[in-house]
C-alpha positions as protocol buffer text, in pm:
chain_id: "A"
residue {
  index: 1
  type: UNK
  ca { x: -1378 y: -167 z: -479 }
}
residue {
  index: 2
  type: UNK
  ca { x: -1551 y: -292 z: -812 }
}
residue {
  index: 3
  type: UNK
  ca { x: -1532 y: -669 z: -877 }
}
residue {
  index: 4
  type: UNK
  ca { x: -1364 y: -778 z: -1211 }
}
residue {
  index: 5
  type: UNK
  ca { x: -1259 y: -489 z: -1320 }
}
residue {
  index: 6
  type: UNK
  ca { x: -894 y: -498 z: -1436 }
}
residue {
  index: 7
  type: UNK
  ca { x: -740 y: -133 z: -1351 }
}
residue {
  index: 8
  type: UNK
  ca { x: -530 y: -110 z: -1619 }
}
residue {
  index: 9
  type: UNK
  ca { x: -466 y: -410 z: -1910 }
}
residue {
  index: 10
  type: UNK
  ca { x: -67 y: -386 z: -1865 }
}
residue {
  index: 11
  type: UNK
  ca { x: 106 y: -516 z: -1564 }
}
residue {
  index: 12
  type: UNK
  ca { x: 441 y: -492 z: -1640 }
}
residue {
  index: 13
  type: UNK
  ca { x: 682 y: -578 z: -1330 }
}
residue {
  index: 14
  type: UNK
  ca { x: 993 y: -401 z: -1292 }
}
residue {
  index: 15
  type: UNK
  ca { x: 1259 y: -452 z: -1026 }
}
residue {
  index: 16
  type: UNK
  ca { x: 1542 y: -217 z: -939 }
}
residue {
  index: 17
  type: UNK
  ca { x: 1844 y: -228 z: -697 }
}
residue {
  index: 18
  type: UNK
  ca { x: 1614 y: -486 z: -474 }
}
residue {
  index: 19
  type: UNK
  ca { x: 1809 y: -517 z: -154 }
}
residue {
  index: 20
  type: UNK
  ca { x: 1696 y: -723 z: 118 }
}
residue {
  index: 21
  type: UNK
  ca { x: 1931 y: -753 z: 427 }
}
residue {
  index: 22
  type: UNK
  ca { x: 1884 y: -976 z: 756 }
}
residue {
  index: 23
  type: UNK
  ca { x: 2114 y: -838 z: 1107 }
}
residue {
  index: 24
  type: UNK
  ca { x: 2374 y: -1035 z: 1163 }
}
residue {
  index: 25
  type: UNK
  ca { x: 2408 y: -1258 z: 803 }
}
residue {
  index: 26
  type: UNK
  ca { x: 2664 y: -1142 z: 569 }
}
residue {
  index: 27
  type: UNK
  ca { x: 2518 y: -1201 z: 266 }
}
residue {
  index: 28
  type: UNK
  ca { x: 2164 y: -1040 z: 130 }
}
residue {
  index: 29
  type: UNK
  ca { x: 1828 y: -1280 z: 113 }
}
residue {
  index: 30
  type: UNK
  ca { x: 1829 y: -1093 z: -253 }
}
residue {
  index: 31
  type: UNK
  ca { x: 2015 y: -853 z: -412 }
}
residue {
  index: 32
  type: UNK
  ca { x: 1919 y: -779 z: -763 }
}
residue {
  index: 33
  type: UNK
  ca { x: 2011 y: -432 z: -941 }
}
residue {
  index: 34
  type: UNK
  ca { x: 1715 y: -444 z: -1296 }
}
residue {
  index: 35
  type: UNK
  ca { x: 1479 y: -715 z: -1424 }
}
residue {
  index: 36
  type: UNK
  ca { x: 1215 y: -668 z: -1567 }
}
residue {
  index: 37
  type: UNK
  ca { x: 899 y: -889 z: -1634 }
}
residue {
  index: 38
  type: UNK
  ca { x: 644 y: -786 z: -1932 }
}
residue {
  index: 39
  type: UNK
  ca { x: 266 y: -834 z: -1948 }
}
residue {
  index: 40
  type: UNK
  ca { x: 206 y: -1173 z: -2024 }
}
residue {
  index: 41
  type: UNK
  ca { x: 514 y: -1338 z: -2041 }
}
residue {
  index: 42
  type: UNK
  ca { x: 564 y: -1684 z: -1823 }
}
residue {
  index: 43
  type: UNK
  ca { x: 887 y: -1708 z: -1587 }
}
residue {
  index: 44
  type: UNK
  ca { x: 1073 y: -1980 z: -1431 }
}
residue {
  index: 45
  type: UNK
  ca { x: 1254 y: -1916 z: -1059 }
}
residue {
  index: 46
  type: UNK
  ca { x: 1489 y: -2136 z: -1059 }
}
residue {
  index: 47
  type: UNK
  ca { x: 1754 y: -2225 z: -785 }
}
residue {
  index: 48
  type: UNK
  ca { x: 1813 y: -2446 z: -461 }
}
residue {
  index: 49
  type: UNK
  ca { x: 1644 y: -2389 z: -105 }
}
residue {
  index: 50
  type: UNK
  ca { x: 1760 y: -2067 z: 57 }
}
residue {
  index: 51
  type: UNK
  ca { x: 1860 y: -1915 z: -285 }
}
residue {
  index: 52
  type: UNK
  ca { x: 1602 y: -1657 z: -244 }
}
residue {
  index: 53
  type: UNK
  ca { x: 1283 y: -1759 z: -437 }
}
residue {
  index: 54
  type: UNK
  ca { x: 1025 y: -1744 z: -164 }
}
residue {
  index: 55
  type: UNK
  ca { x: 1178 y: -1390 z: -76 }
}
residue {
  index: 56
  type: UNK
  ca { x: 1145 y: -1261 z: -442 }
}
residue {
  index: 57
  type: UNK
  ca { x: 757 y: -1326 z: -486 }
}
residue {
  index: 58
  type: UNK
  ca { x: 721 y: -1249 z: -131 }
}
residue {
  index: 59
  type: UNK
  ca { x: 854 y: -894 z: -194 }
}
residue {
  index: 60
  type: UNK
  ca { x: 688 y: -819 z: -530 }
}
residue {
  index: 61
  type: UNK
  ca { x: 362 y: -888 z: -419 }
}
residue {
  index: 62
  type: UNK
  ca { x: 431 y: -700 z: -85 }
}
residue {
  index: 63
  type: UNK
  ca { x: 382 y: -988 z: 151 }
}
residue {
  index: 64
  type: UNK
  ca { x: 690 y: -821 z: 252 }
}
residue {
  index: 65
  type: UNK
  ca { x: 836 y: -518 z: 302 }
}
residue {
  index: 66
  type: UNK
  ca { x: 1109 y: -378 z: 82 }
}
residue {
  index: 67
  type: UNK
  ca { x: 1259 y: 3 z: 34 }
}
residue {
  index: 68
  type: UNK
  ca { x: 1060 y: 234 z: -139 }
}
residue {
  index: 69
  type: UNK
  ca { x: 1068 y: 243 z: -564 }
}
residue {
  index: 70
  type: UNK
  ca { x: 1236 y: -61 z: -574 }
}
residue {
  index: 71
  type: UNK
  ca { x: 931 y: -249 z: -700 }
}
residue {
  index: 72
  type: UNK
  ca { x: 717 y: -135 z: -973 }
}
residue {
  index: 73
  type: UNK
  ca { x: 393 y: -263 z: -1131 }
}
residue {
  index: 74
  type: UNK
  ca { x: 348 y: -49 z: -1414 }
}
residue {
  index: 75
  type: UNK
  ca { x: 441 y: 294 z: -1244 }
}
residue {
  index: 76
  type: UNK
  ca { x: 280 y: 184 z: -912 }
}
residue {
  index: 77
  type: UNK
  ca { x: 489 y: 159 z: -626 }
}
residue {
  index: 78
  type: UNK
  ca { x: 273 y: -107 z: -403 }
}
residue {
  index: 79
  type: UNK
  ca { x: 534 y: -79 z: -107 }
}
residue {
  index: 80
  type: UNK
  ca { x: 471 y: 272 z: -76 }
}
residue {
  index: 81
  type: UNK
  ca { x: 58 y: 176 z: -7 }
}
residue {
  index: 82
  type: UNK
  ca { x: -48 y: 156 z: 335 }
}
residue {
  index: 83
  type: UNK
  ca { x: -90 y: -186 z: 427 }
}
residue {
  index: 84
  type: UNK
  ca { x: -459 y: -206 z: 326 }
}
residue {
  index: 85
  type: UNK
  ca { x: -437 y: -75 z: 5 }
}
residue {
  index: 86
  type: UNK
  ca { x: -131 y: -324 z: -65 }
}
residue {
  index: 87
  type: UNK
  ca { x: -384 y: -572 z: 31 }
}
residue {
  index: 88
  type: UNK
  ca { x: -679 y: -464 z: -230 }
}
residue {
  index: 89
  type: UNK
  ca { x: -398 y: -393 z: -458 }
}
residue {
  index: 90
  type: UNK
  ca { x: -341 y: -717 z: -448 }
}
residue {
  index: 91
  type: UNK
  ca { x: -739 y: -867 z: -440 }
}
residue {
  index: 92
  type: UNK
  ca { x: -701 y: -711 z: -756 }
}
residue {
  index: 93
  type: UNK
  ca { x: -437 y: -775 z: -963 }
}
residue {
  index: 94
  type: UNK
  ca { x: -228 y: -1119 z: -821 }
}
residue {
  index: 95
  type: UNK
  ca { x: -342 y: -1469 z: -771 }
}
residue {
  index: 96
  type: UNK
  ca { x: -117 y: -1642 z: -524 }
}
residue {
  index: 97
  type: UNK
  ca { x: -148 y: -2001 z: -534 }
}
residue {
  index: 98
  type: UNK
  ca { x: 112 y: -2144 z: -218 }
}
residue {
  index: 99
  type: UNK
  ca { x: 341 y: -2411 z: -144 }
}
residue {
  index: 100
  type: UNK
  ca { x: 73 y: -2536 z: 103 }
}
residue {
  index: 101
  type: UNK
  ca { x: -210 y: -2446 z: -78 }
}
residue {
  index: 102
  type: UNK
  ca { x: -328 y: -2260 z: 259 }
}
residue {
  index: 103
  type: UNK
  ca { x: -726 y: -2412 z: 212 }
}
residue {
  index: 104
  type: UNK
  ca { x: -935 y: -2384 z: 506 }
}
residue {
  index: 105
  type: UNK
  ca { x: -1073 y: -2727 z: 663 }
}
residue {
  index: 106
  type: UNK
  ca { x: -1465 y: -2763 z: 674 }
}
residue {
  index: 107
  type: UNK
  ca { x: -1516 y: -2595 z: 419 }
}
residue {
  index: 108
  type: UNK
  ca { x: -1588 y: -2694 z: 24 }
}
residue {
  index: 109
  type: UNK
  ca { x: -1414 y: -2710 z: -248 }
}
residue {
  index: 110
  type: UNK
  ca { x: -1612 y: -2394 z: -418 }
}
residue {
  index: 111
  type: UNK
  ca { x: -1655 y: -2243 z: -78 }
}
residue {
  index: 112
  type: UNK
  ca { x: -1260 y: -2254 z: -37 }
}
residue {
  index: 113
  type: UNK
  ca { x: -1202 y: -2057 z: -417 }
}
residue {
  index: 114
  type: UNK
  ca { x: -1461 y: -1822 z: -311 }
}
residue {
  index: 115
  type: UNK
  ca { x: -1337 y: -1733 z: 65 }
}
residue {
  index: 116
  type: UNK
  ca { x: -1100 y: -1463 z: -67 }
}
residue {
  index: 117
  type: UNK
  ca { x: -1400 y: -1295 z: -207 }
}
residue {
  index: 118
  type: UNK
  ca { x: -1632 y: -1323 z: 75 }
}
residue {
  index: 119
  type: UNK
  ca { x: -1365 y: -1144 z: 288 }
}
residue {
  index: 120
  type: UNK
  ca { x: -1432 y: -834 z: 136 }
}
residue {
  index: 121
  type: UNK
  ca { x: -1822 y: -834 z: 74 }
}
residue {
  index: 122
  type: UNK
  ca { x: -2127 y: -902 z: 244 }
}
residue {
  index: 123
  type: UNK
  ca { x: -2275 y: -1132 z: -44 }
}
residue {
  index: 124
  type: UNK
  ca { x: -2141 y: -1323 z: -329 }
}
residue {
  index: 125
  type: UNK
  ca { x: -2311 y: -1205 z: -655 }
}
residue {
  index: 126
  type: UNK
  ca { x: -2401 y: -1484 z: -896 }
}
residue {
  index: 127
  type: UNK
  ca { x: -2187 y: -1424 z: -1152 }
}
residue {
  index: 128
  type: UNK
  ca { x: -1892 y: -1480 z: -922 }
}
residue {
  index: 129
  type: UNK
  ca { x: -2055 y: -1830 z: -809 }
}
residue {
  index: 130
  type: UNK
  ca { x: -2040 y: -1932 z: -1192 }
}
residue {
  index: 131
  type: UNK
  ca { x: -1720 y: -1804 z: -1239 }
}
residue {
  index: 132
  type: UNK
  ca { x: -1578 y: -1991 z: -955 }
}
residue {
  index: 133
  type: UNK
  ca { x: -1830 y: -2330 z: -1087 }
}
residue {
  index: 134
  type: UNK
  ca { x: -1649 y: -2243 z: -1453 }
}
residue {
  index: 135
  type: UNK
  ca { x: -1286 y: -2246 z: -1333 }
}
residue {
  index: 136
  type: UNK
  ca { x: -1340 y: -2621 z: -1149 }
}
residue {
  index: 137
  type: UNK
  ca { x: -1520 y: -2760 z: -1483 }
}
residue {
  index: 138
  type: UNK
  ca { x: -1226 y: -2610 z: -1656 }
}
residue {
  index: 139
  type: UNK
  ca { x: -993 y: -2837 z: -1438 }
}
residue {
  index: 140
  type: UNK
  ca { x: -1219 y: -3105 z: -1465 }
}
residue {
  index: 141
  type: UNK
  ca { x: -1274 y: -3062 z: -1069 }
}
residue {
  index: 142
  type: UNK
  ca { x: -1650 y: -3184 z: -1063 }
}
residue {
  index: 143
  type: UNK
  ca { x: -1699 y: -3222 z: -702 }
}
residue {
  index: 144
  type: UNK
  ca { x: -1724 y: -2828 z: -551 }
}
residue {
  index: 145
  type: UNK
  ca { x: -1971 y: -2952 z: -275 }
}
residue {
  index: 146
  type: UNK
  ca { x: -1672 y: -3192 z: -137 }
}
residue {
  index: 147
  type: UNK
  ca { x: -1476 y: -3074 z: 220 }
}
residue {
  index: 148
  type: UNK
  ca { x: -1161 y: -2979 z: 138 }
}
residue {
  index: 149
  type: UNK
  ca { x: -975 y: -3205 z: 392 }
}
residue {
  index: 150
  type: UNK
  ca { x: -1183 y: -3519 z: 197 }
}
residue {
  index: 151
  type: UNK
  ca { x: -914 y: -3435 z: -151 }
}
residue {
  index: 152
  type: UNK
  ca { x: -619 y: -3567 z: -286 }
}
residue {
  index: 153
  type: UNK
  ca { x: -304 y: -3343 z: -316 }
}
residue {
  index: 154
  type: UNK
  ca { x: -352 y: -3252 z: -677 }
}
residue {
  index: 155
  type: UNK
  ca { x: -734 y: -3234 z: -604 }
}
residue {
  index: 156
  type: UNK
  ca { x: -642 y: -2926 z: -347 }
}
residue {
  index: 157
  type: UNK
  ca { x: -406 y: -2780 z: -621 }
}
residue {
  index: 158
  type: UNK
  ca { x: -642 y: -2754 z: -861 }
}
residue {
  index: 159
  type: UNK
  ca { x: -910 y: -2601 z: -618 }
}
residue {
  index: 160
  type: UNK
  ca { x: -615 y: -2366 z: -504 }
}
residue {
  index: 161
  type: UNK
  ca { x: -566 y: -2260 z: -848 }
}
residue {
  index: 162
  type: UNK
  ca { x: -903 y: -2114 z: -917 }
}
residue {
  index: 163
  type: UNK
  ca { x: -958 y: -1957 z: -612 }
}
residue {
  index: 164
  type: UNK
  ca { x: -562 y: -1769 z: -723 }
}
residue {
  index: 165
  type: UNK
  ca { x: -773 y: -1724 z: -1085 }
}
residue {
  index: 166
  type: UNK
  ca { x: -1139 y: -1584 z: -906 }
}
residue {
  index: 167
  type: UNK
  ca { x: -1125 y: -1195 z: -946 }
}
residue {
  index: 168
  type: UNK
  ca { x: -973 y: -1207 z: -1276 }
}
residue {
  index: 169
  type: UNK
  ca { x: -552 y: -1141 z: -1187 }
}
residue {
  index: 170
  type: UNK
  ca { x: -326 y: -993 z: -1451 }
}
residue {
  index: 171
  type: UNK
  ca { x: -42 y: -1163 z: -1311 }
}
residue {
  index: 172
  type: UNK
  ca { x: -55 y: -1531 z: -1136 }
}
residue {
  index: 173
  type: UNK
  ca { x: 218 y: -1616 z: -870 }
}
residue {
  index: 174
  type: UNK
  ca { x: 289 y: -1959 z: -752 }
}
residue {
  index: 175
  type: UNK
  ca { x: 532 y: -2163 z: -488 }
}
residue {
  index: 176
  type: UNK
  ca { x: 667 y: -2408 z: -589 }
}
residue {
  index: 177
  type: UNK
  ca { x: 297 y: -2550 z: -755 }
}
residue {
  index: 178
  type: UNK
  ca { x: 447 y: -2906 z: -782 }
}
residue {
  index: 179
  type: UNK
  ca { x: 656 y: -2990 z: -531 }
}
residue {
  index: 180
  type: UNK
  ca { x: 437 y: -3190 z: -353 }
}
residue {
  index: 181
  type: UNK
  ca { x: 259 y: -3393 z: -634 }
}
residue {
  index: 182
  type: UNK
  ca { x: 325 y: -3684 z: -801 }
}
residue {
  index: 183
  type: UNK
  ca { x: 526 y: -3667 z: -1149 }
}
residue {
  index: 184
  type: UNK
  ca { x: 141 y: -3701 z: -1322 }
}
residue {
  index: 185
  type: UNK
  ca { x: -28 y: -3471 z: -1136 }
}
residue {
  index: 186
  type: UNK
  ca { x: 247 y: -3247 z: -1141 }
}
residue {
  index: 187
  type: UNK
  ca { x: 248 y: -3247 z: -1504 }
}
residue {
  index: 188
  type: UNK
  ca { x: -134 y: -3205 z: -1497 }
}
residue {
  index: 189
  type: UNK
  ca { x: -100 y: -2902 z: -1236 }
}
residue {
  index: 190
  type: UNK
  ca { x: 196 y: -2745 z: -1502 }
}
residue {
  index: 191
  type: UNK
  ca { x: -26 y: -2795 z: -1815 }
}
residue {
  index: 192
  type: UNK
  ca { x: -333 y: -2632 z: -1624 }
}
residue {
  index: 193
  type: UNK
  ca { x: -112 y: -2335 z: -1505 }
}
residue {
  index: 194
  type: UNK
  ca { x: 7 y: -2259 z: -1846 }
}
residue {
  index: 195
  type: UNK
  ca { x: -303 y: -2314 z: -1981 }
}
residue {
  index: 196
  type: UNK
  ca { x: -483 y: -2108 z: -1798 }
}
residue {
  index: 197
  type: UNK
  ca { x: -229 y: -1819 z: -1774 }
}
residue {
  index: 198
  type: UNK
  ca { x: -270 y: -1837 z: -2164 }
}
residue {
  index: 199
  type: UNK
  ca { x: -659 y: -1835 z: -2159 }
}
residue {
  index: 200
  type: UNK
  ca { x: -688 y: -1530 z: -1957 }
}
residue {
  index: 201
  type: UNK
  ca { x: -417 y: -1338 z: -2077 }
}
residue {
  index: 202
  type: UNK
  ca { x: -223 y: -1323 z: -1762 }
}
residue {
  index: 203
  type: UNK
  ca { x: 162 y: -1310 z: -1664 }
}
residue {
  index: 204
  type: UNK
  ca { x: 302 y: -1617 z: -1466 }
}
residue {
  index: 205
  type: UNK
  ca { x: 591 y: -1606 z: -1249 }
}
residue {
  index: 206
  type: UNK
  ca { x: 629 y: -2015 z: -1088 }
}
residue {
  index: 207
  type: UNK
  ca { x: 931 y: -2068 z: -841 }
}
residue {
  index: 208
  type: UNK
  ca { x: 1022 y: -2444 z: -870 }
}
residue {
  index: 209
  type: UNK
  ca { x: 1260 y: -2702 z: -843 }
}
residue {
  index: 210
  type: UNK
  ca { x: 1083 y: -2855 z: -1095 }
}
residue {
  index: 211
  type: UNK
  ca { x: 1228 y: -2897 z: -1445 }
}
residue {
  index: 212
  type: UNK
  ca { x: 1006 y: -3011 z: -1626 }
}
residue {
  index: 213
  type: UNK
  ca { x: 768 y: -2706 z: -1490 }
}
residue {
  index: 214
  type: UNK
  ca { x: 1060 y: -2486 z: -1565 }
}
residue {
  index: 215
  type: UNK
  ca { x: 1136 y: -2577 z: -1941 }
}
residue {
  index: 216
  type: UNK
  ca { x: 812 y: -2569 z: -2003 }
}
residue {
  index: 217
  type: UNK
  ca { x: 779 y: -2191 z: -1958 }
}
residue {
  index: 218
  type: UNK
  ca { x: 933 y: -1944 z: -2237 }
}
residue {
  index: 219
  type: UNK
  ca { x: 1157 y: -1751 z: -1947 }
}
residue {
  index: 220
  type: UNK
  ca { x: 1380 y: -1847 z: -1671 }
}
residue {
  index: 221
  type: UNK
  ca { x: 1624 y: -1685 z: -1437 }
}
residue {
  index: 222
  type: UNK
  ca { x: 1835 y: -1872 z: -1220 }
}
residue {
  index: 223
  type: UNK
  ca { x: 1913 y: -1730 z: -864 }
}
residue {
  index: 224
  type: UNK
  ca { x: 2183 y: -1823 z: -592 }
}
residue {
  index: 225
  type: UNK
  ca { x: 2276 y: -1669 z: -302 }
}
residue {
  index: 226
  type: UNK
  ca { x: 1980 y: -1440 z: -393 }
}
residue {
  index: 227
  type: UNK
  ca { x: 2111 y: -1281 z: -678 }
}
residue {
  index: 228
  type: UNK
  ca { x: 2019 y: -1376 z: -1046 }
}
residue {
  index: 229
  type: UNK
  ca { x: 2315 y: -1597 z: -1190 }
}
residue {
  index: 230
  type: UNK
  ca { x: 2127 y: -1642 z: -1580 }
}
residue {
  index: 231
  type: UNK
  ca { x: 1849 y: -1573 z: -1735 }
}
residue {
  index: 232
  type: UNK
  ca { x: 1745 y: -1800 z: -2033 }
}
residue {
  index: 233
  type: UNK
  ca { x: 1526 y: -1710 z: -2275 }
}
């Protein structure tokens, strides 16, 4: 698989007669019959715990399983891959920041955004190393050489964020991005995001509790009991 090559400049998402179903509960973690995301445009999840939120970007991205040709990326069915190509599917074309930022402990800040990478490939070219140097400056994060474990909350967000931004994603995907910073850095981690998103010309989908996040993106859908109540745009 070639680095930084975007496979095709749409990534349009489209979701259709998404069921997901648990034994024994009565009600569906989602059921949502059409929506549809376009290239580029920036989404809102909104809605309390358990409404569903995790489950949707945990399904689109194929983190988990779902029916066949009920999610489509352009015209590509990524639940009908086989479990490694979902995975380079997704090397490719998402960048997942997480709730918990998921950074690995003894390890730098620029060693962290580049670990994704390094999975896949004996060595790191250098044009991957300035990328990943570029994306800190552009956060004003000017300590890569510091261990991970040694940063602030919003410190680890940001580094989380460009490693999500490394191999170029058409679409970036976060949890719930501020929950866990204060109201400054959280409004420093939602101008970055949208930024950024802007900058390199991706789509952003962001579920959050957080309104301030949420008004400040052009779409929004609210969800309860896993189905989509509104959508506001």
């Amino acid at each position: 698989m070639r680095f930084f090559v975007n496979y095709r400049i749409v990534m349009q998402l489209h979701i259709q007669q998404l069921n997901i179903t648990v034994p024994n509960q009565e009600k569906p973690l989602l059921s949502i019959p059409d929506f549809q995301l376009n290239s580029g445009e920036h989404l809102a999840i909104l809605g309390p715990s358990g409404s569903g939120k995790t489950t949707l970007l945990n399904a689109i991205t194929g983190l988990i399983p779902v029916s066949p040709n009920q999610v489509l990326w352009d015209n590509t069915d990524i639940h009908q891959l086989s479990a490694s190509q979902c995975d380079n599917w997704r090397f490719a074309h998402i960048g997942l920041i997480m709730q918990n930022f998921h950074l690995t402990t003894g390890l730098t800040a620029l060693e962290n955004v580049l670990l994704p990478y390094s999975f896949r490939h004996w060595t790191i070219p250098t044009a991957v190393k300035q990328r990943a140097y570029a994306l800190l400056e552009k956060m004003d994060f000017l300590a890569p050489d510091r261990l991970v474990e040694s940063l602030s909350r919003g410190e680890m967000q940001r580094v989380a964020i460009a490693r999500a931004l490394l191999s170029k994603p058409k679409v970036i995907i976060a949890d719930e991005p501020t929950a866990s910073l204060d109201q400054k850095n959280g409004q420093i981690i939602t101008a970055l995001l949208k930024d950024l998103a802007t900058q390199e010309k991706c789509s952003l989908l962001v579920a959050t509790h957080d309104l301030r996040l949420a008004d400040s993106l052009a779409l929004r859908i609210y969800l309860q009991d896993g189905q989509i109540q509104y959508k506001d745009d």
